[in-house]
N, C-alpha and C positions, 0 to 999 in steps of 0.2 A: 602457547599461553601468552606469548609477545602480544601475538595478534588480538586477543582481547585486550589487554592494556591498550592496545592502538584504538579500537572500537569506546572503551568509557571515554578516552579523549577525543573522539569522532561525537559524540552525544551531547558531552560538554560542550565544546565548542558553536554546536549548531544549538546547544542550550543557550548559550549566550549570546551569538548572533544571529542566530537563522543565516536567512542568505540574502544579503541586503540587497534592495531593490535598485542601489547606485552602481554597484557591483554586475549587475543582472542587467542593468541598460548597458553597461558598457562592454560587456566579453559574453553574455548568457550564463548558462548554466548547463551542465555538463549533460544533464537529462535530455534539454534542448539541441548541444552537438549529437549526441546519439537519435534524438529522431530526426536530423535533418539525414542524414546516413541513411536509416530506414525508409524514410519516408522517400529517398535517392533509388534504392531499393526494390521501393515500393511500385514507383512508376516504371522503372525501365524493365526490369523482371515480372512482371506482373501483367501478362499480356491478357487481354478478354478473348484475344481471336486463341489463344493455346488452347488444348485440352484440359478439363479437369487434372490427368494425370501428372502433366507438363505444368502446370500451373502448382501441384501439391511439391513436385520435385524442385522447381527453383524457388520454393517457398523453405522446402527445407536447405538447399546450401543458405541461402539467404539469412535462413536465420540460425545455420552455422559460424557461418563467417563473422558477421556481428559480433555475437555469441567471441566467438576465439581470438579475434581483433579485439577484442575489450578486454577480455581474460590477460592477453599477452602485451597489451600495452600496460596492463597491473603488474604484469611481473617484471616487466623492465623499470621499472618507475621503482618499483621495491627493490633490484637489485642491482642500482644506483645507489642508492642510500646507505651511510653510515650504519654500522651494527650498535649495539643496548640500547640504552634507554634513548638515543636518539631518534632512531628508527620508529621505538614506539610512537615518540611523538610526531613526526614525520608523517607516518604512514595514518595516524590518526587528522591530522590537518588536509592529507589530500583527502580521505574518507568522507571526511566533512558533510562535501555538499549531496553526499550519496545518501545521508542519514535525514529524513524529513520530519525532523522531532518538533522542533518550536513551529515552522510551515505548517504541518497539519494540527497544532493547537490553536495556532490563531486563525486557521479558514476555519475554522467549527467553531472558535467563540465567538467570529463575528457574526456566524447565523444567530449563538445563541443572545446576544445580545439586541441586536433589533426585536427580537420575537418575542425575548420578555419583557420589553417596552410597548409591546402592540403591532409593529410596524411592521404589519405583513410582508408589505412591498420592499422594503428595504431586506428582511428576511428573505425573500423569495430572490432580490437580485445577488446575494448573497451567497446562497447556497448552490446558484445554476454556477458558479465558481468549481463546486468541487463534485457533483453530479451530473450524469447526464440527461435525466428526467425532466421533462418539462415543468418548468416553473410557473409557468402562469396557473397549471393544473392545482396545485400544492396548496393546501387549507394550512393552520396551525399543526397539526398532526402529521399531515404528508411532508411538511417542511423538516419537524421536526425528526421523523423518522428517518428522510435523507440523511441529515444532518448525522445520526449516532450510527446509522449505518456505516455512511464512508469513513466516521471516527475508528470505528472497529475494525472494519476493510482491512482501513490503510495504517493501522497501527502494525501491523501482519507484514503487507507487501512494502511497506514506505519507512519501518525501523527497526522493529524483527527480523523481519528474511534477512536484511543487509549486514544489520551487525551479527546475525547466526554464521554467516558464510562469511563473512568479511574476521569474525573468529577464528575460525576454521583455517583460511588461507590467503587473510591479509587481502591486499590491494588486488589480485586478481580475482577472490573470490566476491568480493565486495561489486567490485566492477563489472565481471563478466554474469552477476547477478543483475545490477540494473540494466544490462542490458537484455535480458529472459525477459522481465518485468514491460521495460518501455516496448518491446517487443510487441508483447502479449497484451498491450494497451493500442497499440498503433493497430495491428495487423490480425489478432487474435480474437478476429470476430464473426459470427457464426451469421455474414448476408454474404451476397450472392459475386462479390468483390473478392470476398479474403475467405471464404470458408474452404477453400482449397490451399490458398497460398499461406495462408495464416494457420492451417493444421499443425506444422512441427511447434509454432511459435506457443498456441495454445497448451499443446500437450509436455513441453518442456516446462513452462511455467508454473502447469499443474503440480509436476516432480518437484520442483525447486522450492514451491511453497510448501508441499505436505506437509513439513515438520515446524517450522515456523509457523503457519495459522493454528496446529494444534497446542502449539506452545501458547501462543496469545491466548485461543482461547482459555486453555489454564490460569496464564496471567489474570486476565479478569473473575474467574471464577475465584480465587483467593483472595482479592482484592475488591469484589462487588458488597455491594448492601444486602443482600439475599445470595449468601454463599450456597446453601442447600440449593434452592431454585435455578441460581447460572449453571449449576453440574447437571443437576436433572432435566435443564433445558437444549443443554449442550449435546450432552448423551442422545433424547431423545430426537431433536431438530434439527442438527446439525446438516444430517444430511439429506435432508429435503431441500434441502438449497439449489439453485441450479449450479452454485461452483462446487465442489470437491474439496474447494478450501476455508472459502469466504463464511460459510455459514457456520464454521468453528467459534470463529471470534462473534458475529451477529448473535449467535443463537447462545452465547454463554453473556453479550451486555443485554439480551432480551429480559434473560429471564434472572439478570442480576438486577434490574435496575425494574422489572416485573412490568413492563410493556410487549407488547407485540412491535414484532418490526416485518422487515420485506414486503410481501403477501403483492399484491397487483400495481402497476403503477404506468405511468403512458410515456412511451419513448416517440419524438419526431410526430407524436398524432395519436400512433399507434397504444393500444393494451398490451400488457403483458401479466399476462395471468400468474403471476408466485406465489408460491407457498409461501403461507404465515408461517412465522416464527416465533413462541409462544405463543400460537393463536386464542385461546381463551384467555388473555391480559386484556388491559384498555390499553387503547394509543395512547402513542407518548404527546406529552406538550413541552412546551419551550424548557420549563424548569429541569427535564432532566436531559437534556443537552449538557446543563450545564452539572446533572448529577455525573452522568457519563464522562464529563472534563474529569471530575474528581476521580474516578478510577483510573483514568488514564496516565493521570500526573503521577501518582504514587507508585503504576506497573510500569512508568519509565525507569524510575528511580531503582527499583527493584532490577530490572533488568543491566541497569550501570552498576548496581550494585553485585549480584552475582559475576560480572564479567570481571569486573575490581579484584572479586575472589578466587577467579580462577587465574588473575595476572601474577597474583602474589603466592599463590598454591604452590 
């Protein structure tokens, strides 16, 4: 129960400062040490002339080791530290920069803000910030819908998963979670590079989230403007998703906020044919980017707040 109190001051803190960008020119950010590792990884382990087979095996120590090197540098770092109430806080300042609460409010109000002023272009440069879909493709709608997608996404993988696990077990859970994560963002992609090497990295991530994107998606379901709709949309959509996870939290801000989201979109050129989620809604426009802020604000709040209660439980 420590470990929560450590995670509401990991919340707080990135509530109040995010991660300053002075900070960020001069040492990085802890996300950024971990993919230059992976990305080390990436090239030397990562042979085109190996087999398939060879390629899925140094794919999984690789993304063991990561994995166990971040777990184990959390538990030395935690069992260095002072015990009570110090520790909480302690262990909630290194946590910090692992929690992406104010970061991912302000990459998604800056979309929302150009785009209810009109300002496509500035919207569209905006948004290529926190998706990978091509920008130029993107009308008011396709913007838009990026835009509340990654908000739902990464509400799950970027402050849920982290303080779920980082509850559970502190500074190595927290840690040896981001590393699953930036893993499964680097390497955990299904072309002709990583679809071998990047197997464990996918499939471990899968595990890691299960329970945190079905928790998000609840978060919003109780917290959306069409309570009934986000649960019915949730239940029924969900997993038509191509993630396992991802479409938890999308498919409950779809049908809370009574838009369609995913459904087809063009990566590097390319179609990628997706399932709608709430497909019989209209697309969203700028305005609920900024409704989707407002669920999101209050399902932080709520989640510092249940952690609060289980510090003092």
């Amino acid at each position: 129960m420590d470990f929560a109190g450590a995670m509401v001051v990991a919340m707080a803190v990135d509530a109040l400062l995010g991660w300053p960008a002075w900070l960020f020119a001069r040492i990085g950010h802890p996300v950024t040490w971990l993919g230059g590792l992976i990305a080390a990884i990436d090239t030397t382990w990562n042979r085109a002339s190996d087999p398939p087979s060879l390629r899925r095996a140094a794919g999984v120590a690789g993304a063991l080791a990561v994995i166990a090197l971040s777990a184990a540098l959390g538990w030395v770092l935690q069992s260095l530290l002072p015990s009570g109430w110090i520790q909480i806080v302690l262990i909630g300042i290194l946590a910090w920069p692992l929690v992406a609460l104010r970061s991912l409010h302000d990459h998604v109000a800056a979309v929302a803000t150009p785009l209810l002023a009109g300002d496509v272009a500035a919207a569209r440069e905006a948004v290529s910030r926190i998706v990978g879909r091509d920008p130029a493709s993107l009308d008011e709608a396709g913007i838009a819908r990026a835009a509340i997608e990654s908000l739902a996404e990464n509400t799950s993988d970027g402050i849920v998963a982290p303080v779920f696990w980082g509850a559970l077990f502190g500074l190595p859970g927290i840690l040896g979670y981001k590393a699953i994560n930036t893993l499964d963002s680097m390497i955990g992609h299904r072309n002709d590079r990583h679809e071998a090497f990047g197997w464990a990295a996918a499939r471990i991530d899968d595990v890691a989230n299960f329970i945190p994107a079905r928790l998000t998606g609840f978060l919003f379901v109780l917290l959306a403007p069409q309570r009934s709709e986000a649960l019915a949309c949730m239940t029924r959509d969900a997993r038509r998703h191509r993630s396992p996870n991802a479409g938890w939290p999308e498919a409950a801000m779809a049908g809370g906020l009574g838009v369609r989201l995913s459904g087809p979109r063009i990566y590097h050129g390319s179609v990628s044919n997706e399932p709608w989620l709430n497909e019989s809604a209209r697309d969203p426009r700028a305005a609920d980017i900024a409704e989707a802020l407002a669920v999101y604000r209050p399902a932080m709040l709520l989640v510092a707040g249940l952690l609060a209660i289980l510090a003092v439980a």
